[in-house]
VEXMAR-713959 format. One line per 3 residues: number of its first residue (from 1); their letters; for each residue x, y, z of N, C-alpha, C. Coordinates in Angstrom, 2 decimals. Each point is the difference from the previous one (the first is absolute). Example, Ala and Ser with C-alpha at 12.3 -4.5 7.8 and 13.67 -1.06 7.14 Angstrom:
1> as> 13.19 -5.69 7.80 -0.89 1.19 0.00 0.90 1.20 0.00 ~ -0.35 1.05 -0.72 0.82 1.19 0.06 -0.77 1.09 0.73
END
This chain:
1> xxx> 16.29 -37.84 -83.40 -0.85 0.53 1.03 0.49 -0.54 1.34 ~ 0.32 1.39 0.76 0.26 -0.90 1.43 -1.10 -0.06 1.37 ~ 0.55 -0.60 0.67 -1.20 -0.77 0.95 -0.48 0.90 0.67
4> xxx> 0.77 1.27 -0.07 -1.02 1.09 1.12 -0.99 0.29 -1.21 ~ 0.26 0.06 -0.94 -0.96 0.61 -1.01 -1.71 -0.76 0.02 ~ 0.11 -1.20 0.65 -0.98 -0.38 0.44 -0.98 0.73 1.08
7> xxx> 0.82 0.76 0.49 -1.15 0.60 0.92 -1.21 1.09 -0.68 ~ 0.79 0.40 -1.09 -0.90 0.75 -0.92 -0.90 -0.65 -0.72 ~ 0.40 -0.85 -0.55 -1.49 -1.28 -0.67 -0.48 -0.28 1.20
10> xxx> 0.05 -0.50 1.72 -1.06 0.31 0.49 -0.83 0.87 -0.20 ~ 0.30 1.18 0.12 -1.04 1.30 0.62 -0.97 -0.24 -1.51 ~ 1.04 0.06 -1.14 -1.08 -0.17 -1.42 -1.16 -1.07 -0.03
13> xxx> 0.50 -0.94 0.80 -1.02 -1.00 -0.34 -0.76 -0.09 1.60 ~ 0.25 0.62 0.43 -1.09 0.20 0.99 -1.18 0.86 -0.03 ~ 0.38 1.36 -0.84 -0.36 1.13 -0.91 -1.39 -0.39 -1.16
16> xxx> 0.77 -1.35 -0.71 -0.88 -0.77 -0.95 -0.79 -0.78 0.32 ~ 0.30 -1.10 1.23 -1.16 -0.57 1.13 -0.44 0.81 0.25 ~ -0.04 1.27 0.90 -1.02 0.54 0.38 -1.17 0.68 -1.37
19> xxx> 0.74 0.03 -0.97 -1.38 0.65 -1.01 -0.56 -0.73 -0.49 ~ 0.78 -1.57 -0.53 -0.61 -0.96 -0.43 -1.71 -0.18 0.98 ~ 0.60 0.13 1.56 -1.33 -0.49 0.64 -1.36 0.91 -0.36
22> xxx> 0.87 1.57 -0.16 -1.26 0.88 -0.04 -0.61 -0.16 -1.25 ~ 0.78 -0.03 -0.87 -0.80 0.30 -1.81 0.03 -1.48 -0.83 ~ 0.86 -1.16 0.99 -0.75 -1.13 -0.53 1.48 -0.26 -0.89
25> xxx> 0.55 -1.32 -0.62 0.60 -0.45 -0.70 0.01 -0.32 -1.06 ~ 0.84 0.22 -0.57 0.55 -0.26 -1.91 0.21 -1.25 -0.69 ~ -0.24 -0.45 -0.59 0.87 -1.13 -0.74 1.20 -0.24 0.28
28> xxx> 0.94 -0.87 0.53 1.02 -0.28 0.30 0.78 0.57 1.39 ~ -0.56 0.92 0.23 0.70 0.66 1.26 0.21 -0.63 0.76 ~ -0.97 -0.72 1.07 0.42 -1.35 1.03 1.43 -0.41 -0.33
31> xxx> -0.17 -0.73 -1.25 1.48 -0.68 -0.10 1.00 0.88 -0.10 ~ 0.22 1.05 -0.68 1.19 0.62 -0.36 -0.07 0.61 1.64 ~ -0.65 0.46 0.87 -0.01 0.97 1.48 0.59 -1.15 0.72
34> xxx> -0.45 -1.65 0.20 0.69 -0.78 0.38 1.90 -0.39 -0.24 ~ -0.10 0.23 -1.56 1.03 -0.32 -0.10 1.05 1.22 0.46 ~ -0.58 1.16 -0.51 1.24 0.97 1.09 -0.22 -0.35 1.40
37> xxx> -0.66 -0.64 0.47 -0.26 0.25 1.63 1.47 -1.03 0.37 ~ 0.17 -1.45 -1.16 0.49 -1.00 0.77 1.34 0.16 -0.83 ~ 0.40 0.94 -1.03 1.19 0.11 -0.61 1.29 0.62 1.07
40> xxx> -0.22 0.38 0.91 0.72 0.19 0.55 0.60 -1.39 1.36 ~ -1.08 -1.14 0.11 0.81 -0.54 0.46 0.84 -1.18 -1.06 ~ -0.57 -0.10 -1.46 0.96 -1.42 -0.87 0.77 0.72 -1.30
43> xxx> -0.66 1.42 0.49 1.02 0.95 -1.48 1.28 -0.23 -0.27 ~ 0.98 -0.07 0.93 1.05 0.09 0.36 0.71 -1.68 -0.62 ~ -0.65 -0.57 0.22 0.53 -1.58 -0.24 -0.42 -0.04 -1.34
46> xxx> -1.13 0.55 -0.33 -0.68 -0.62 -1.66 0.66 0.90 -0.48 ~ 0.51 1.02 -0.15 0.68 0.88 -0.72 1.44 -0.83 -0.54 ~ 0.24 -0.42 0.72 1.75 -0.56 0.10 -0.77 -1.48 -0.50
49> xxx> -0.59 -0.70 -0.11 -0.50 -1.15 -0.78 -0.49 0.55 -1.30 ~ -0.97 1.03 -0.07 -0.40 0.12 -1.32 0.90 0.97 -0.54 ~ 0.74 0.81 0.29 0.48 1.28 -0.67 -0.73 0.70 -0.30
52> xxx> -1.11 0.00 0.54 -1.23 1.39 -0.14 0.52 1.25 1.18 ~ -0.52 0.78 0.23 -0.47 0.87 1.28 -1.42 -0.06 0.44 ~ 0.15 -0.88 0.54 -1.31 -0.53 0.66 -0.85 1.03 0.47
55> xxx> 0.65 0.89 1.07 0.00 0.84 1.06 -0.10 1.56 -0.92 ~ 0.47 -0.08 -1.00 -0.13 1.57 -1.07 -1.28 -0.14 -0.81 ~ -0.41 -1.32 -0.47 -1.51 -0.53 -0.59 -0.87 0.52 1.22
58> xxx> 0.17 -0.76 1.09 -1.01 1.04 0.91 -0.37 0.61 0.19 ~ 0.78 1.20 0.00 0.30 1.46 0.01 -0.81 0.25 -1.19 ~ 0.04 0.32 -0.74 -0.18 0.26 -1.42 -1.62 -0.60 -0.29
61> xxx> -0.47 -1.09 0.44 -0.89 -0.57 0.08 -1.12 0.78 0.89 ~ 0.44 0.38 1.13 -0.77 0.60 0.98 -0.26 1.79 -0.70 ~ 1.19 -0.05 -0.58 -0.66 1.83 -0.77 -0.90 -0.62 -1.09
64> xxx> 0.36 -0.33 -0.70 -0.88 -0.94 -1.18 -1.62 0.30 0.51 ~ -0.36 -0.68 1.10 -0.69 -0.74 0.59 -0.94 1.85 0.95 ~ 0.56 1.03 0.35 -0.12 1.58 0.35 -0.79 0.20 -1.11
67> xxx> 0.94 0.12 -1.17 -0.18 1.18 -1.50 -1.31 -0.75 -0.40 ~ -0.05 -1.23 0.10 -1.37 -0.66 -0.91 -1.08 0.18 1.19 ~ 0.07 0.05 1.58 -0.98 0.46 0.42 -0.52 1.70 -0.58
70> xxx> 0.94 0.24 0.10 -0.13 1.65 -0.05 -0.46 0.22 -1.64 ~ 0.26 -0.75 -0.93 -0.54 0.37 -1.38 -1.21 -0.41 0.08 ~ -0.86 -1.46 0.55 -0.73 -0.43 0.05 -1.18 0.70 1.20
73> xxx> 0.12 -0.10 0.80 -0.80 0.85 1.15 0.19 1.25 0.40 ~ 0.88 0.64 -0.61 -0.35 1.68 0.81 0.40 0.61 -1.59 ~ -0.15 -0.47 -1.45 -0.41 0.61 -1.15 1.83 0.92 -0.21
76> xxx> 0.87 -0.56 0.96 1.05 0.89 -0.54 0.59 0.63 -1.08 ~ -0.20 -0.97 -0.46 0.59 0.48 -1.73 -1.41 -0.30 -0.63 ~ -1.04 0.51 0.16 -0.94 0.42 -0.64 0.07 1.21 -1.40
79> xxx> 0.74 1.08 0.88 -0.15 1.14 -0.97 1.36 0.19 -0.11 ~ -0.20 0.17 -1.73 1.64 0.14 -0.65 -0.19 1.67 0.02 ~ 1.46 0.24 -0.23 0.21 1.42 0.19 0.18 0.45 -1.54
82> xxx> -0.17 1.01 -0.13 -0.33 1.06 -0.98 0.83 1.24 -0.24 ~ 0.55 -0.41 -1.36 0.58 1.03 -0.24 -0.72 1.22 -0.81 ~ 0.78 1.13 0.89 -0.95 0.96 -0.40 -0.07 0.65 -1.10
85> xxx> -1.11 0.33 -1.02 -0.39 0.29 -1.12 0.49 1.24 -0.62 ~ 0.68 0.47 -0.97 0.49 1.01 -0.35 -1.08 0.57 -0.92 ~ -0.39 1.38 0.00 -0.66 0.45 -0.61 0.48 0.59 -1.46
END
């Protein structure tokens, strides 16, 4: 992941602050919304110490972190789809 790609986990997690405030917070979110917030400034070094992708966990973390709002509060995957019945 490169460093402009950070500008896009801004807008996401600004996206997710702002709904967090309206509809209220999840279990764990704080930390994981923090930790993308600050992966972009020690990603880069802990990556090359740990051999992780610090900075791609983020990423990935912050959709993580979308899909479970969206299954959980707006019923997304509520209704399974249906195949249609042959007579």
């Amino acid at each position: 992941m490169l460093d402009y790609d950070h500008v896009l986990l801004g807008v996401a997690i600004a996206f997710l602050f702002a709904d967090m405030q309206a509809r209220g917070v999840l279990r764990w979110e704080p930390s994981w919304l923090a930790f993308a917030w600050l992966a972009p400034l020690f990603g880069r070094a802990a990556s090359q110490w740990a051999h992780l992708p610090v900075n791609l966990l983020a990423a990935i973390a912050l959709l993580a972190l979308a899909a479970r709002r969206a299954a959980l509060l707006d019923a997304a995957f509520a209704r399974p789809l249906r195949a249609p019945q042959r007579q």
